[in-house]
N, C-alpha and C positions, 0 to 999 in steps of 0.2 A: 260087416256093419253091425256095430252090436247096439241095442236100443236099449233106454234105462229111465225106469218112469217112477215118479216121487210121490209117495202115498201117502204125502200129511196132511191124514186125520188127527193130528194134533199138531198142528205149523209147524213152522219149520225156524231155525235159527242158525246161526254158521257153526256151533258147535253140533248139534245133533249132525246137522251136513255131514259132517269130516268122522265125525261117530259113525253114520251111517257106510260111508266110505270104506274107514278101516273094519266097520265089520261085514262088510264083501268081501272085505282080502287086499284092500290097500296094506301095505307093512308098514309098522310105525315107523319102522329103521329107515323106510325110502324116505319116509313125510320128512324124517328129522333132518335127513341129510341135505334134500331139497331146499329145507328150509333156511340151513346152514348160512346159504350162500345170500339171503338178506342182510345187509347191517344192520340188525338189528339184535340185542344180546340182554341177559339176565332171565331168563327163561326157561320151566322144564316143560316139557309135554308126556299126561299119562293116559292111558287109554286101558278100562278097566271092563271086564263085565258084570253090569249090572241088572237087576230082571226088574221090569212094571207091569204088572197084574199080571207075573209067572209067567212074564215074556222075556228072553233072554234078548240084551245085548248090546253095544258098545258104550261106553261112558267115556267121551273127549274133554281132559281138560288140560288148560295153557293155567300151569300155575310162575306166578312171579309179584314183587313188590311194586307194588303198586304206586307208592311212592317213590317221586323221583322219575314217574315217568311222566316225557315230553308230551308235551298236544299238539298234535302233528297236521296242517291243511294239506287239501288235495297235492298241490305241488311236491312239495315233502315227501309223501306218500309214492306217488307216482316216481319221483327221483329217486327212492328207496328198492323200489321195485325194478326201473331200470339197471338199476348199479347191481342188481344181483347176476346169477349166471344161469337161472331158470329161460327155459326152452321159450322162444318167442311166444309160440301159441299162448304158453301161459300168462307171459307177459301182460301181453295181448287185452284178453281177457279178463284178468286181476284189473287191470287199470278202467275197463271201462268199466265192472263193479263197482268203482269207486267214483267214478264220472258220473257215475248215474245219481247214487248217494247225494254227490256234490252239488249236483244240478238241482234235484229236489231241495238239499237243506237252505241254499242259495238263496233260492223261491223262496220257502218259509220266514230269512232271517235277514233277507235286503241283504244279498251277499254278494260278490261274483265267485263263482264257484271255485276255483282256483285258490282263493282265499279262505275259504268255508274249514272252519278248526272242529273236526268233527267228533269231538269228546270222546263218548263212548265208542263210537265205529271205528275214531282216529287209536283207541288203546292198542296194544300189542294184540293183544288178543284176536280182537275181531282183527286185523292184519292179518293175523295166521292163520283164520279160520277162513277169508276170502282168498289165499293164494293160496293156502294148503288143498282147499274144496277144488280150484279150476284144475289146480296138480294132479289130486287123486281122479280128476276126470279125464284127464290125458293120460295117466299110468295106466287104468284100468281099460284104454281104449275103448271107452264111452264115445260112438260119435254121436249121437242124438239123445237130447235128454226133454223129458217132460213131465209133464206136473199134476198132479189133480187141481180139484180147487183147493184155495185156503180159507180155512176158517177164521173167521177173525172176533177176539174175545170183546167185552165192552169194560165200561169204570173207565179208573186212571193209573198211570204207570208214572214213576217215581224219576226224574232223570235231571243233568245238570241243570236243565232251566226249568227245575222246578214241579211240580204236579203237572201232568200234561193228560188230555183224555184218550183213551186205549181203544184202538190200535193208536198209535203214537202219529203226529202229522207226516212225517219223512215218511213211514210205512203208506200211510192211504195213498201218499203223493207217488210212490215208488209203483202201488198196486194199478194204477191207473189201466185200464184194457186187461188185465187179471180177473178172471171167475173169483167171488168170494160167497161167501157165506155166514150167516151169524152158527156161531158156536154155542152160544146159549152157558156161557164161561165168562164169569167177569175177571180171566187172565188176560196174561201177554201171551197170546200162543205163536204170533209172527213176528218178529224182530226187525227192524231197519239191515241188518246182514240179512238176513232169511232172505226178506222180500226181494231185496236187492240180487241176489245168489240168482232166484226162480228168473224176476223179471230180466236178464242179462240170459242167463246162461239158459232158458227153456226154451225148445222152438216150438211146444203149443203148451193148451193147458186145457185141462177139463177129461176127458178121455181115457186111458188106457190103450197105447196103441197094441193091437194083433203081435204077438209075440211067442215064441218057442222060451218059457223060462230057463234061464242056466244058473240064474242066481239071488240072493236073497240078502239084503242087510239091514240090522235096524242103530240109528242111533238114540240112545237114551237123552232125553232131558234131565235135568236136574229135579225138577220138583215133580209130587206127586200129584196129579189132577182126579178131580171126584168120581168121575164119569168117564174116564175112558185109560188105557197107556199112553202114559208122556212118552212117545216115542215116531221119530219118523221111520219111516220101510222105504228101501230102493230097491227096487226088482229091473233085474237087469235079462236080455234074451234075444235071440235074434228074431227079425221082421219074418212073419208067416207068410207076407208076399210079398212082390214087388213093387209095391202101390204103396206111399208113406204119405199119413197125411198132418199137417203141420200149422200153424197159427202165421199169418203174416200180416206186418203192417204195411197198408196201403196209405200216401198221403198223393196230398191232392193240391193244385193252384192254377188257378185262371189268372194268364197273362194276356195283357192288351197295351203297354205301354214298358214292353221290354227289351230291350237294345239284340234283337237276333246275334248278332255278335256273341254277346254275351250269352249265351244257353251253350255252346259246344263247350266253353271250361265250367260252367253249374251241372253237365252232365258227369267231366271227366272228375272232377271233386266228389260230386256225389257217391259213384262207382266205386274213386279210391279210398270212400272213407267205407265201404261194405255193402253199398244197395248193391241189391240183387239184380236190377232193372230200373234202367227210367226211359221214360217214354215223353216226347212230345206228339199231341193233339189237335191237327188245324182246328179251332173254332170258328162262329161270327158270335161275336158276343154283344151287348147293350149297343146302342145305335150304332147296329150293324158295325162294329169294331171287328177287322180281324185279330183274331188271337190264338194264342194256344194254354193247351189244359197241359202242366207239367203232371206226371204223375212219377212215383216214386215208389217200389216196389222193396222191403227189407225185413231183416229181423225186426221184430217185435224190442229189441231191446236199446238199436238204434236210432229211437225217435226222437231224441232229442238229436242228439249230432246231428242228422240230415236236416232237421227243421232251422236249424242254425246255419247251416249252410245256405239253406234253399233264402231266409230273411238276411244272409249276407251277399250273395251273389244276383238276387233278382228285386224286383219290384214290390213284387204283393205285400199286401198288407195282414194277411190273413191264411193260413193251413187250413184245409179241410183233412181230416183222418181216420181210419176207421182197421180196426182186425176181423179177419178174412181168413177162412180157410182155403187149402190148394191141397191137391195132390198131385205127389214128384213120383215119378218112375224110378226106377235102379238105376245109377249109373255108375261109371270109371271108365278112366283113361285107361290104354294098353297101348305097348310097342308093338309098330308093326311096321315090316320090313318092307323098301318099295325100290322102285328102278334109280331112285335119288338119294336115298341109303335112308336109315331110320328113320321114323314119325309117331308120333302120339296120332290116335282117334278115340273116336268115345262106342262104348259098349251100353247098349241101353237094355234094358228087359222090360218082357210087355207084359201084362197080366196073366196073360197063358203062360211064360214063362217064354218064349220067344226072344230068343238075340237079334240087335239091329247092331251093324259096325256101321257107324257114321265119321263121316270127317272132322277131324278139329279143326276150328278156323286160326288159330293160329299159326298152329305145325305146319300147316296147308300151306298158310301166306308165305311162311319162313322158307319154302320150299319152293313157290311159286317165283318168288323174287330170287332166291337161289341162281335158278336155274334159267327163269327170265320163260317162266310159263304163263300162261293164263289160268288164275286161279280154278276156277269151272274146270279145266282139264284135272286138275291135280283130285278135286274132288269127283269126278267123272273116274278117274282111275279106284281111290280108294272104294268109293260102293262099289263098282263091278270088282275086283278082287280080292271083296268079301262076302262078294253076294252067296246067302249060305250059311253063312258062320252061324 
């Protein structure tokens, strides 16, 4: 598990990202090749080193004409990025950066997201810099990424619709449950791509998690700032223990007029779209109503999608929501050989450093119905013929 934590003390944008990236040791040659496979064309990419305040290191830039190119809405985008031949995860990923973007500028502009022409973010550019970034974090076998705070500058920033006040409305709307800070900088230090990169792809923010360093990269910004290097740092290292601990969104709704029916598929929706966990709550709620509290356990970066789900599938009228911290123990799956032939379980480490071999519920069932066991047995077998490990 290697962990990779983003040090912008001067924001971040999708260009330093991928700056930052290839100077850990992303190749340009992968990014280019990767990149290849979008339709998308008229394009160079050069990645140079340059120093801010006698600090060495990457400068990412997507040079091409600028005229002549399309303005591309969410759809578009998304069917860009399906058509390519990049690895699902990134897919994945890429798209919901861009979901999120959507969903905000949407809000802003009486849009429906899907529709939403998103100028600047929609250029080639910031395109490459959001699927090149989720790339180089799967090349690099990044699993876990996090953030400090962001700084964020004040004034106005310059953009199609005009003088607009800085940080930009898409960025505060994107930063939402985000640590921020004033910078004391009347720049742009956080970008609509930045914000977006962090609040998608971080699973916490604020911190520095416990880490053995293995690696170090900065990418350069473009301009020079008064008071500090224009540049973001990723420091990359494995976990010092086996206790990781993380940012999650918790949401929240009291039901009292909800079809029971109706909750077993708002559960299986919610799940398939990435919660972590959902939970129902018997209540008694306002004259003595029975009811239930759904709760909804996920990434921080999925709160819109589930909130859309949970106002498309049930009742309420209203989310409650809040970020929370947890901490996860070590885990992985392993093979392991039984009287009914192969099976997954799960390998957990405890603080001490301590292995548990537990059952998986799946492999279990698959094995249970298999064979026409009773589940409890099959689990009964797996603890005791690891009892130890």
């Amino acid at each position: 598990m290697k962990l990779a934590y983003l040090d912008c003390f001067s924001g971040i944008s999708g260009d330093m990202f991928l700056g930052a990236l290839i100077d850990l040791g992303l190749p340009l040659e992968e990014l280019e090749q990767a990149l290849l496979s979008l339709p998308i064309k008229g394009y160079t990419l050069t990645a140079t080193k340059e120093e801010r305040n006698h600090v060495q290191g990457t400068r990412f830039v997507v040079e091409y004409e600028r005229r002549g190119q399309e303005m591309r809405d969410f759809e578009a985008i998304r069917d860009l990025i399906m058509a390519s031949s990049l690895g699902p995860g990134v897919k994945e990923r890429s798209i919901r950066v861009f979901e999120a973007i959507a969903r905000e500028e949407g809000t802003i502009h009486n849009a429906p997201p899907e529709r939403v022409h998103f100028h600047e973010v929609g250029a080639l550019d910031s395109i490459i810099d959001i699927v090149g970034s989720v790339f180089g974090i799967e090349y690099l076998g990044i699993s876990s990424l996090h953030s400090s705070s962001l700084p964020l500058g004040s004034g106005f920033v310059e953009t199609q619709h005009g003088r607009l006040p800085n940080p930009a409305p898409a960025t505060v709307a994107l930063l939402r449950g985000v640590p921020v800070h004033d910078s004391g900088l009347h720049e742009e230090l956080v970008t609509p791509t930045g914000a977006a990169l962090v609040k998608v792809l971080a699973d916490s923010w604020g911190h520095m998690p416990p880490m053995k360093v293995d690696g170090v990269g900065y990418g350069v910004g473009k301009r020079e700032l008064k008071d500090r290097p224009n540049l973001l740092r990723i420091i990359t290292g494995d976990p010092l223990d086996t206790v990781s601990e993380e940012t999650i969104l918790v949401m929240e709704a009291s039901l009292d007029d909800t079809n029971p029916e109706w909750l077993g598929y708002l559960m299986d929706r919610l799940l398939g779209a990435g919660a972590l966990d959902v939970l129902f709550i018997p209540v008694h709620m306002k004259k003595n109503r029975p009811g239930t509290v759904l709760q909804v356990i996920a990434e921080p970066g999925l709160r819109d999608t589930l909130a859309g789900i949970v106002f498309e599938e049930s009742t309420t009228l209203g989310l409650r929501f809040r970020y929370t911290e947890r901490m996860v123990l070590e885990r992985s799956l392993v093979d392991i050989e039984s009287p009914w032939g192969p099976m997954k379980a799960k390998v957990v480490t405890l603080p001490d450093g301590t292995r548990r071999t537990l059952p998986e519920y799946e492999s279990s069932r698959e094995i249970a119905e298999a064979n026409n066991l009773p589940l409890k047995e099959v689990y009964q077998w797996v603890l005791s013929a690891t009892k130890g490990d």
